[in-house]
DOPAKE-572396 format. One record per residue (C-alpha): x, y, z; residue in three letters. Coordinates in steps of 0.02 Angstrom, whole numbers, padded with zeros to 5 digits, always signed. Example, Ala and Ser with C-alpha at 12.3 -4.5 7.8 and 13.67 -1.06 7.14 Angstrom:
% DOPAKE-572396
+00615-00225+00390ALA
+00684-00053+00357SER
//
This chain:
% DOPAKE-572396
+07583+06430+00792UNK
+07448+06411+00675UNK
+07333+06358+00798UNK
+07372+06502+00925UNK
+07349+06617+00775UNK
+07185+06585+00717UNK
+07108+06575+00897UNK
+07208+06756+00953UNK
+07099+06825+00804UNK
+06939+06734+00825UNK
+06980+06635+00652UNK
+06878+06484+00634UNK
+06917+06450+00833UNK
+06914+06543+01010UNK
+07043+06552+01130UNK
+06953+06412+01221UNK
+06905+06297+01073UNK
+07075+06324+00989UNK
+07145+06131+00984UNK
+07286+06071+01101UNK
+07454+06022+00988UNK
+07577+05937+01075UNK
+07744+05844+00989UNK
+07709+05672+00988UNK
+07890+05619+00923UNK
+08048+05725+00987UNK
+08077+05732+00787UNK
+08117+05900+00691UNK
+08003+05918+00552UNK
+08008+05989+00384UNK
+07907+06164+00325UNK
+07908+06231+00151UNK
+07807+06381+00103UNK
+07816+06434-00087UNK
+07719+06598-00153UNK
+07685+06630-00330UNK
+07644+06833-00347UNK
+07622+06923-00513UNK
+07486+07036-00600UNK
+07452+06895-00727UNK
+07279+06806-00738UNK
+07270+06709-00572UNK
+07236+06542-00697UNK
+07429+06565-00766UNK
+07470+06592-00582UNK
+07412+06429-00519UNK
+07474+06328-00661UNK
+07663+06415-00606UNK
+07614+06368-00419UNK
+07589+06178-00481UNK
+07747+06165-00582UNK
+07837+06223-00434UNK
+07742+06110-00312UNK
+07777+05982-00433UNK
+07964+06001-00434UNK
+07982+06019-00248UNK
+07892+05845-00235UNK
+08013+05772-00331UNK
+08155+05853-00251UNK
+08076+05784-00088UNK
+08072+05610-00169UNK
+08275+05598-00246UNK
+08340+05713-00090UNK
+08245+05643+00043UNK
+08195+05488+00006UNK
+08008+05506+00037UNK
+07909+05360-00076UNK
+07787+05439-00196UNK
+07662+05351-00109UNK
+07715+05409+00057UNK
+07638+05609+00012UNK
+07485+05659-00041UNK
+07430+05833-00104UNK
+07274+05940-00068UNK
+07153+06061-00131UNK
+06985+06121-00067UNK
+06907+06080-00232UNK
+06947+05967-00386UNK
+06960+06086-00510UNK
+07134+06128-00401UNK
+07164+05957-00422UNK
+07163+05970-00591UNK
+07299+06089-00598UNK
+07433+06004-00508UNK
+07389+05834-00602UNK
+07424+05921-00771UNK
+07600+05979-00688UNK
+07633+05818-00596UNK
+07607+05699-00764UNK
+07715+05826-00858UNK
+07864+05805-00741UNK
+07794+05583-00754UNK
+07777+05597-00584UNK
+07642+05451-00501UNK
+07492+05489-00455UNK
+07335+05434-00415UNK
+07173+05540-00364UNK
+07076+05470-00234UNK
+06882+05467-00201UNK
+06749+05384-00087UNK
+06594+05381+00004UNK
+06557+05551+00051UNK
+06612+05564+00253UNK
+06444+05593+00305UNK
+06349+05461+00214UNK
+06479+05327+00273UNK
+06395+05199+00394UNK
+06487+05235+00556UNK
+06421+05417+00535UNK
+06251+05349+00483UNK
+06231+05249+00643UNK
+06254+05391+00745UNK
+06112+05479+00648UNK
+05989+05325+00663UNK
+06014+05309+00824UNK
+05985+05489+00869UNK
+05820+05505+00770UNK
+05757+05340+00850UNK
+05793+05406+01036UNK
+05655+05543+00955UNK
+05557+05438+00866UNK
+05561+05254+00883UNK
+05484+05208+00707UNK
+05521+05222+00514UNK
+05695+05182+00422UNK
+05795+05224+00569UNK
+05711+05084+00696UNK
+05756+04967+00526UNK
+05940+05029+00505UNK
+05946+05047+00709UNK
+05928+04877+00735UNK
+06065+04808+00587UNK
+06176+04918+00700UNK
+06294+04890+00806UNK
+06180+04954+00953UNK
+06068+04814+00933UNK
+06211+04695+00948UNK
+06151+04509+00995UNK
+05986+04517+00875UNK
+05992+04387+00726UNK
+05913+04418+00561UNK
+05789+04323+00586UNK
+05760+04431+00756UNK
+05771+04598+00645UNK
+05641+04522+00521UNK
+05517+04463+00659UNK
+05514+04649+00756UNK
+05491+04738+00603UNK
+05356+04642+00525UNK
+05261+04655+00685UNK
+05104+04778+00695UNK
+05196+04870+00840UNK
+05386+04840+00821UNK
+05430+04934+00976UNK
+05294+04813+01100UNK
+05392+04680+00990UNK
+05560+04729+01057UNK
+05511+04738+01212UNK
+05528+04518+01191UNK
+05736+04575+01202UNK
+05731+04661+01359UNK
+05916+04701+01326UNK
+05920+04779+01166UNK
+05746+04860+01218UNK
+05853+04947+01383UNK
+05986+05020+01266UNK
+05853+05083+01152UNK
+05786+05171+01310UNK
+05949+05242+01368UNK
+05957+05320+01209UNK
+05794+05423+01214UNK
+05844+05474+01389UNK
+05979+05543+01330UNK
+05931+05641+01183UNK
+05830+05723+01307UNK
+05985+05838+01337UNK
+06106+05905+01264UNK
+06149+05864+01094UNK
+06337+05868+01116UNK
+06304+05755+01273UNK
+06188+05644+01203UNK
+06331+05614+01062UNK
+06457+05578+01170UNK
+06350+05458+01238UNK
+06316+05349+01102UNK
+06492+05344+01070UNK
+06591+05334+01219UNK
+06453+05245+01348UNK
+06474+05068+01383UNK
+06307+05030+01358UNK
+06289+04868+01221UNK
+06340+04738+01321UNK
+06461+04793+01400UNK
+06540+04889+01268UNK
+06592+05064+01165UNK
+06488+05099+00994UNK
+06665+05130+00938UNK
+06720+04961+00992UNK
+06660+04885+00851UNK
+06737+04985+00741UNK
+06904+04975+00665UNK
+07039+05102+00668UNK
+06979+05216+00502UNK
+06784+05186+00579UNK
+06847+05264+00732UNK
+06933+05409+00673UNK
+06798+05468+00567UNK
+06695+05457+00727UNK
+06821+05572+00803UNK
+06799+05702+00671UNK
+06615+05690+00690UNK
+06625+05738+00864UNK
+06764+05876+00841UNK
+06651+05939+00696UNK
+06506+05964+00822UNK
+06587+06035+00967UNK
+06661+06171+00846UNK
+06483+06213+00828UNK
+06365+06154+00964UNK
+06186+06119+00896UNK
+06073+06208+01035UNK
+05916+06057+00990UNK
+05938+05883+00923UNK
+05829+05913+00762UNK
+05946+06044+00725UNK
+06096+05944+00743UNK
+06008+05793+00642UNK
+05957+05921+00508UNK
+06141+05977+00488UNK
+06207+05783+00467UNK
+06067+05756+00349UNK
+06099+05908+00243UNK
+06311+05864+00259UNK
+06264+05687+00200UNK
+06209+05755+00042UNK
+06361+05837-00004UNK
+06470+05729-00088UNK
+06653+05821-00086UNK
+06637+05806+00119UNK
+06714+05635+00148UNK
+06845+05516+00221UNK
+06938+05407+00056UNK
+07023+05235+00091UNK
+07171+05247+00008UNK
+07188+05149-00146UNK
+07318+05168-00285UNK
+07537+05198-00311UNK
+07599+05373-00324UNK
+07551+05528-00244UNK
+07398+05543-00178UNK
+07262+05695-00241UNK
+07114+05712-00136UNK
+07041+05865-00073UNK
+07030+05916+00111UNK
+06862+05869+00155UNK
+06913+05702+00106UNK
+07082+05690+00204UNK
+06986+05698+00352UNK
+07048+05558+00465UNK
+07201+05521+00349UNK
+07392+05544+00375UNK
+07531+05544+00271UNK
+07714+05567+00276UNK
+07716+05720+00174UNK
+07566+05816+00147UNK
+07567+05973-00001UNK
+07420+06103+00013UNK
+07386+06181-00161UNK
+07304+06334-00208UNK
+07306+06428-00028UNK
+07274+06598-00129UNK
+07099+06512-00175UNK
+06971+06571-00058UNK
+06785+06525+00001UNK
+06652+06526-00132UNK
+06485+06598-00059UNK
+06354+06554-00180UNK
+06214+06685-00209UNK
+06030+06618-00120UNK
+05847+06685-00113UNK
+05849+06631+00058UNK
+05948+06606+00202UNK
+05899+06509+00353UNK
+05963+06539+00538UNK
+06022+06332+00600UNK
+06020+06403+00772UNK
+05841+06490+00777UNK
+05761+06406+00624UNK
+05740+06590+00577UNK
+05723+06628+00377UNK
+05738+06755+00280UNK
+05683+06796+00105UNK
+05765+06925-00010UNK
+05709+07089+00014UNK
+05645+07047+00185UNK
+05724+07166+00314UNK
+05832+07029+00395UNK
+05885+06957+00225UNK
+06063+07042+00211UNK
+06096+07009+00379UNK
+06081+06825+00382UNK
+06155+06809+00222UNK
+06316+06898+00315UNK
+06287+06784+00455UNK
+06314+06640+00345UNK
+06437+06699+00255UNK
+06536+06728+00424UNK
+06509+06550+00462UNK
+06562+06508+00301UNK
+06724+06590+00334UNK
+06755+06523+00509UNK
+06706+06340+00436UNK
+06860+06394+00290UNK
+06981+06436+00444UNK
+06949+06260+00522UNK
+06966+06180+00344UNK
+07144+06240+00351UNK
+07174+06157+00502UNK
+07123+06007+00445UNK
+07233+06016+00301UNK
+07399+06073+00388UNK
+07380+05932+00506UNK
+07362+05795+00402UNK
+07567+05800+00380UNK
+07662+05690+00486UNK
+07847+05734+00456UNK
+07831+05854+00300UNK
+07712+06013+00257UNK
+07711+06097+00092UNK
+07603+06236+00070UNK
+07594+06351-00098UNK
+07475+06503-00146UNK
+07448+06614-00286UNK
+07431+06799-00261UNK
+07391+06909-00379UNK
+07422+07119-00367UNK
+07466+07079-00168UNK
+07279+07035-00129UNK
+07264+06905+00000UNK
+07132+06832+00092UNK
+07084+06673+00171UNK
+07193+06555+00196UNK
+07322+06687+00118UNK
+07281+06794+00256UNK
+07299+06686+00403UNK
+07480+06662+00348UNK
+07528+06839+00326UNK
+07482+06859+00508UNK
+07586+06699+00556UNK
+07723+06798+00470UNK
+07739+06677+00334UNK
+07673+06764+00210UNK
+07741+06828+00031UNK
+07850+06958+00084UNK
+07960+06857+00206UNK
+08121+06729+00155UNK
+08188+06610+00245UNK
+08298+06475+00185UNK
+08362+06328+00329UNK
+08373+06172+00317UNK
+08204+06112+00381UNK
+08116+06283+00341UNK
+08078+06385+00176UNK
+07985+06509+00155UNK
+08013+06586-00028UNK
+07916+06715-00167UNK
+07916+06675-00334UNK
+07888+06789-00460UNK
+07795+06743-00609UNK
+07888+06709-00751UNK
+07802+06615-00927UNK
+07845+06464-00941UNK
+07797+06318-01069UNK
+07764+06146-00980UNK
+07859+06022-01091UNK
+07822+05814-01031UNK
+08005+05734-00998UNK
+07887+05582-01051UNK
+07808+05636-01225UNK
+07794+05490-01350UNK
+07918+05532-01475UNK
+07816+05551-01648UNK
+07849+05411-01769UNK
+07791+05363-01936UNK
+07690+05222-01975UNK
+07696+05109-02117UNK
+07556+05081-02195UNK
+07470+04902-02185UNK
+07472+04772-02367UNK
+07295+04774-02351UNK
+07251+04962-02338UNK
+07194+04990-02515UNK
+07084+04814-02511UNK
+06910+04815-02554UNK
+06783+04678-02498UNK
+06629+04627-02585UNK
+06475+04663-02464UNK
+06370+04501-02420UNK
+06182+04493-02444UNK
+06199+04489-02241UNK
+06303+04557-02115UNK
+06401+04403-02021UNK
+06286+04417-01878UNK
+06110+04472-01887UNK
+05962+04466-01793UNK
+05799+04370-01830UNK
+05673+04515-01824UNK
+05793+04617-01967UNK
+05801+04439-02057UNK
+05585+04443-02054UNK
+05583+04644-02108UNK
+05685+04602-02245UNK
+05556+04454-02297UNK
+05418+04573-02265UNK
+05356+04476-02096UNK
+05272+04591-01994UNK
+05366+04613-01825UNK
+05286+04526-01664UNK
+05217+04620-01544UNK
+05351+04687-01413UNK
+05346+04574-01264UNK
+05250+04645-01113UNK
+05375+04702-00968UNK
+05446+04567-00860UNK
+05345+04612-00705UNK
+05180+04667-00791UNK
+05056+04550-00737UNK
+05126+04491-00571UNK
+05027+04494-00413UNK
+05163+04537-00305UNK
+05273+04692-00391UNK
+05450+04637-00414UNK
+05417+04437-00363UNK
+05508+04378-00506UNK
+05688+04495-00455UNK
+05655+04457-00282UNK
+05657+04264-00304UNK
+05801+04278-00438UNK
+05896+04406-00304UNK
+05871+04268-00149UNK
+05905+04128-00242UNK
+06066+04194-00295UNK
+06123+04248-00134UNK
+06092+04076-00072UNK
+06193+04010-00181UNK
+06325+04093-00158UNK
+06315+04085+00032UNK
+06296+03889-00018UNK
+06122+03901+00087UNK
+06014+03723+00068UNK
+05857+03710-00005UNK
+05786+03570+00144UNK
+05864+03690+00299UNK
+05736+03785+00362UNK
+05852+03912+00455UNK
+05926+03956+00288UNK
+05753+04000+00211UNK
+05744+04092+00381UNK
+05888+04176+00333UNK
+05829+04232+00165UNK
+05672+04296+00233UNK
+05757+04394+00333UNK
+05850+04501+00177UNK
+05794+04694+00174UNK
+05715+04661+00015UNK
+05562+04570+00081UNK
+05535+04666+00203UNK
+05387+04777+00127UNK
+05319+04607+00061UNK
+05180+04535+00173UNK
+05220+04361+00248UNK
+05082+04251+00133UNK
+05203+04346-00007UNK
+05369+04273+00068UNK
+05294+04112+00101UNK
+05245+04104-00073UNK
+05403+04191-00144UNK
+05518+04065-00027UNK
+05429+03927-00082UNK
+05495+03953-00261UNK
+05668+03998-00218UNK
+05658+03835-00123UNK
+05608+03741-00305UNK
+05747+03835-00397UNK
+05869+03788-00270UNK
+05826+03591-00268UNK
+05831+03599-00449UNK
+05997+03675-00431UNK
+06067+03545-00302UNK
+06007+03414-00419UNK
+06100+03470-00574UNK
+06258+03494-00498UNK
+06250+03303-00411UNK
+06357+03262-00286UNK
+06503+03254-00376UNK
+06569+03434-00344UNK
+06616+03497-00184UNK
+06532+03626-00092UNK
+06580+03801-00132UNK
+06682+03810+00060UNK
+06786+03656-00001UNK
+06863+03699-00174UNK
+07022+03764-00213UNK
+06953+03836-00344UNK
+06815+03879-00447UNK
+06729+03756-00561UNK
//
């Protein structure tokens, strides 16, 4: 219904983009709609709407049966968040609020990026992230290192005829479409026989899926334009899948939930709508077109964008109703009978504020504001405290503290204070030689890598930190790691096992 809704009045989808919702379980669900109205400040509103939400969670969890850890609850920003956490730890329910990687700088996502910028231009940090990819599947380190520390690191994969076709594939393809050329990388068995999203695991694949559903809700007419868009999304940090970590009920907000399902699902603060922050300029992502303020064609793409915005708000509602399995709570504030957003699109589901329902699977209930103070059922009862035998002590100051450091000990004999010691790096030849080698050297430890096997130095040289370090640098740089590393075997003997063979750590 919500679906058919939105599209019948061009909100956030058309009739034709609208998605296809089909039962997947012959299952009844469960639907409860709570409104908060009054003419109070909509702050006092909200923190009503969260007490409620609150209760009705723990109704859900007594009556129902439905583990704390089974729902989740969200907003489209933290500060809503906020709100129902207060009202959840005063009723001592769990909870846990989640955060990640932002969605769009996660490394599935950034793949796809890299590879569409190399299919435009073969060089730079993408060819180097490109071919750590999954794309260039069957290349070794030591491969990687070699291509990229070549004078022309395309002629240079041209030596892996395979990996060179797929990279060729991909530039035909950008050639078109951008929608097509994404579905390409994605859905083409191209590497070796394989999907891009074969190598991914379940999460890694739905976030893939969102990526694509994101796109074809709004079709990038170029592929700069579409690879400006993922850059400027990558920056934002509240757009983004979570793995779920934690006991309790789950606080995340929509962007986040993206990919994610859970039993029962609670969307707070529907009476919160978009925020369109103020700009000097606005910028046309179809046409490239900008517009200054107090240029002619300023307020116009400044309502442009702000339609977008909207439209983007409709989808995010979507997103959010559908994350529910079996359950769907959804509360709003409203204050003097204004609606709008997400408010809105409700009122013309007929769900709004003015209708009641009350079955057994579906509620649909007004509540008018009433004050109320929110009391903890788990306050810490107030006790006093005795006071300790030893609080009216005194103790004689030493001369000195217990621990002190040299240079106060020579201040205090009137030594003059050394000179401060020169930075660690000033002075080397090669800038940051004596991290690198203490970075390498570590990770070969820890990989248990041999000082006398040459395909473990390989290995080394191979790391992302040398590779802006010419190879009379890594030569030199390896050939100390190599030092530290037989020093290393030699103090430990042979009497402890190798780090694969213990039980535990020594």
């Amino acid at each position: 219904k919500m679906t058919t809704t939105l599209a019948k009045n061009n909100l956030g989808f058309s009739q034709n983009e609208a998605p296809d919702n089909e039962a997947k379980r012959n299952i009844e669900g469960h639907l409860e709609i709570h409104w908060v109205v009054g003419q109070e400040a909509i702050a006092k509103l909200r923190e009503y709407e969260a007490s409620i939400l609150a209760q009705r969670l723990e109704h859900a969890h007594h009556e129902l049966g439905i583990s704390y850890s089974d729902m989740a609850i969200l907003a489209r920003s933290y500060g809503g968040l906020a709100i129902i956490e207060t009202a959840l730890n005063n009723l001592g329910l769990p909870n846990v609020l989640l955060q990640g990687r932002g969605y769009y700088d996660r490394i599935e996502i950034r793949d796809i990026y890299n590879a569409l910028k190399l299919g435009i231009d073969a060089s730079g940090a993408s060819l180097a992230a490109w071919l750590r990819s999954p794309f260039a599947d069957g290349l070794a380190l030591v491969d990687v290192n070699k291509i990229l520390m070549a004078d022309k690191p395309i002629t240079a994969l041209e030596g892996y005829p395979e990996v060179f076709a797929r990279l060729q594939l991909i530039q035909q393809a950008v050639k078109g479409q951008p929608i097509d050329a994404l579905k390409f990388l994605i859905r083409e068995k191209f590497i070796a026989g394989k999907r891009y999203i074969d190598f991914l695991d379940k999460k890694e694949r739905e976030n893939i899926d969102a990526l694509l559903f994101t796109v074809v809700m709004q079709p990038p007419g170029e592929i700069e334009y579409l690879l400006d868009r993922l850059e400027h999304l990558s920056l934002q940090t509240d757009a983004g899948d979570v793995p779920q970590s934690g006991q309790g009920i789950q606080l995340l907000t929509v962007h986040r939930s993206k990919g994610l399902e859970w039993p029962l699902v609670a969307v707070f603060d529907l009476g919160r709508g978009p925020y369109h922050p103020p700009a000097n300029i606005y910028i046309d992502a179809d046409s490239g077109h900008f517009a200054l303020k107090d240029s002619p064609s300023f307020e116009k793409l400044k309502q442009n964008q702000k339609d977008k915005a909207n439209e983007e708000d409709y989808r995010l509602l979507y997103v959010a109703a559908s994350r529910a399995k079996d359950t769907l709570l959804l509360t709003g504030s409203i204050k003097n009978h204004k609606t709008a957003s997400w408010t809105k699109a409700l009122d013309l589901m007929d769900s709004g504020a003015n209708r009641h329902i009350s079955k057994p699977n579906l509620i649909i209930k007004a509540h008018q504001y009433r004050a109320f103070k929110a009391i903890s059922k788990h306050k810490r009862p107030e006790q006093s405290l005795e006071a300790a035998a030893w609080i009216d002590k005194t103790f004689k100051r030493p001369k000195y503290p217990a621990v002190i450091s040299p240079s106060y000990l020579k201040k205090q004999a009137y030594v003059h204070e050394p000179l401060n010691l020169p930075d660690q790096s000033q002075g080397e030849l090669i800038p940051g030689k004596a991290t690198t080698i203490g970075t390498l050297t570590h990770d070969a430890i820890s990989q248990n890598w041999q000082a006398n096997n040459k395909q473990h130095l390989e290995n080394l040289r191979a790391q992302e930190l040398t590779f802006l370090i010419t190879v009379s640098e890594q030569d030199d740089i390896l050939d100390e790691v190599k030092a530290m590393l037989s020093n290393y075997e030699d103090m430990l003997g042979k009497a402890i096992p190798a780090l694969k063979d213990r039980s535990e750590d020594y």
